[in-house]
TITORDO-620934 format. One line per 5 residues: number of its first residue (from 1); for each residue z negated, y negated, x negated of C-alpha. Coordinates in Angstrom, 2 decimals, m for minus. Last residue first. Layout:
NUM	Z/Y/X ~ ...
***
This chain:
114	10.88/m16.52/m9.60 ~ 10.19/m14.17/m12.09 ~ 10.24/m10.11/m12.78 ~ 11.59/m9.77/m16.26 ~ 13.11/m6.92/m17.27
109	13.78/m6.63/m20.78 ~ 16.04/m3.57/m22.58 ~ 14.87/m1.55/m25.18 ~ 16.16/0.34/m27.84 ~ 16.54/4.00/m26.87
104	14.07/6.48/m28.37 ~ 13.95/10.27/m29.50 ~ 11.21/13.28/m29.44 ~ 12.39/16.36/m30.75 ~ 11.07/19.73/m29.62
99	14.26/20.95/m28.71 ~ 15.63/17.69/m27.64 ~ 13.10/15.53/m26.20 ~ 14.99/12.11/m24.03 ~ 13.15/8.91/m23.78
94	14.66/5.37/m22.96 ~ 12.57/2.43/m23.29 ~ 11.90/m0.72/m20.82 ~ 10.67/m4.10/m22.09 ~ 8.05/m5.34/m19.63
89	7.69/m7.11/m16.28 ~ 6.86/m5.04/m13.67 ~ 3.76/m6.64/m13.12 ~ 6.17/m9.86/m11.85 ~ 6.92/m7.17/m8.86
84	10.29/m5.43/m8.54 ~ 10.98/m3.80/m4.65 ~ 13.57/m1.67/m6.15 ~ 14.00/m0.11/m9.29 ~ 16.96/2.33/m10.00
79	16.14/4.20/m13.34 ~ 19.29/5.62/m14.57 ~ 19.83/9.02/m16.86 ~ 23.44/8.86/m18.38 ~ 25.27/12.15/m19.99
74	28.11/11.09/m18.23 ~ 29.09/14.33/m16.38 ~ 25.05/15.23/m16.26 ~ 24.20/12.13/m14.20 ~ 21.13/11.40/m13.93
69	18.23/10.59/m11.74 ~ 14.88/8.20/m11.67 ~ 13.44/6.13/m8.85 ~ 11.41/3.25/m8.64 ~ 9.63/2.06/m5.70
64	8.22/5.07/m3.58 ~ 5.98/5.36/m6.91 ~ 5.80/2.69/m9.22 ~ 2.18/2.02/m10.07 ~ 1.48/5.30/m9.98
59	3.59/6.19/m12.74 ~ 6.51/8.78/m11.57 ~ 7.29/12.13/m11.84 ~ 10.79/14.08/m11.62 ~ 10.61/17.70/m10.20
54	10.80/20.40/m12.84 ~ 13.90/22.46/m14.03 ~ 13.75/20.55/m17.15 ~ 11.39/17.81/m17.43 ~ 11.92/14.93/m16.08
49	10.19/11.09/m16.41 ~ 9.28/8.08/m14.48 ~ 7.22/5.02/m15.74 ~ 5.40/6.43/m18.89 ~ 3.30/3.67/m20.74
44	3.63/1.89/m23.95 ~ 0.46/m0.12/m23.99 ~ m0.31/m3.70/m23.41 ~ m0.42/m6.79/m25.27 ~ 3.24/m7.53/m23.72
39	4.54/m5.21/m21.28 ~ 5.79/m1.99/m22.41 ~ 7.90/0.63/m20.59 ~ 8.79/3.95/m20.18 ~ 11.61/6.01/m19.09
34	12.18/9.56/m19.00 ~ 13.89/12.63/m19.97 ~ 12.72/15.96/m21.14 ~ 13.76/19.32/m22.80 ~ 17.02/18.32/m22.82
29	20.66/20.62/m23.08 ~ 21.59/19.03/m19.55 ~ 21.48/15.27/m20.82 ~ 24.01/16.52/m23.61 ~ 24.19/14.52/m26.82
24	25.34/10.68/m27.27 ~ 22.65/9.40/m24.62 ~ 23.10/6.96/m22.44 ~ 20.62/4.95/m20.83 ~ 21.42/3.08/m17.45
19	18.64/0.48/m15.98 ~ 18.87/m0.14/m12.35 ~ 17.93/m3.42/m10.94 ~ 16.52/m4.63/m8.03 ~ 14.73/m7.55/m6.15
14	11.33/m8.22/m4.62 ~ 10.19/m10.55/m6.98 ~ 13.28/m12.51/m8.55 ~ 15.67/m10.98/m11.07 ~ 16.17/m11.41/m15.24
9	17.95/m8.79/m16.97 ~ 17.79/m5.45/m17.78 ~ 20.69/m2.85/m17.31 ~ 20.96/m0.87/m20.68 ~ 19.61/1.96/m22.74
4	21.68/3.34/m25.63 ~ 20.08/6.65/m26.66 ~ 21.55/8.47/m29.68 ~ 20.82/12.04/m30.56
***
């Protein structure tokens, strides 16, 4: 399975963007799907995720902010983020499980600037 994230860019505080990963198998045959992200010196951390036939959770530091969904038909999971703070800056990874297996999307940047 391939994951081709996309969407990041540069935007001011208090903007939007929504990152679009697609993946070259099935979104609706995954065990999970998420995105994460890592800012430099720090961590990769989980921003939003899904597991199948669960409810989608979100880091703490996003919630009522960022929101994840997908669309089955294009085999695409989005992140819409709203409301974008300079913390938010980080390079952003796709995540999708497959029966156990755990694959990656490139990343894209999002920088949070004014």
């Amino acid at each position: 399975v391939q994951l081709q994230a996309s969407g990041g860019g540069l935007v001011q505080p208090g903007g939007s963007l929504r990152l679009s990963c697609a993946a070259s198998g099935s979104i609706v045959t995954s065990n999970a799907l998420g995105w994460y992200r890592q800012a430099p010196g720090k961590q990769r951390e989980l921003v939003a995720g899904m597991v199948s036939g669960g409810l989608p959770n979100y880091a703490d530091s996003v919630k009522g902010r960022f929101t994840i969904s997908g669309d089955n038909a294009k085999d695409t999971v989005y992140l819409q983020m709203n409301s974008l703070k300079p913390e938010d800056t980080a390079v952003y990874y796709c995540y999708a499980n497959y029966l156990g297996m755990d694959y990656w999307g490139k990343g894209t940047q999002v920088t949070v600037s004014s």
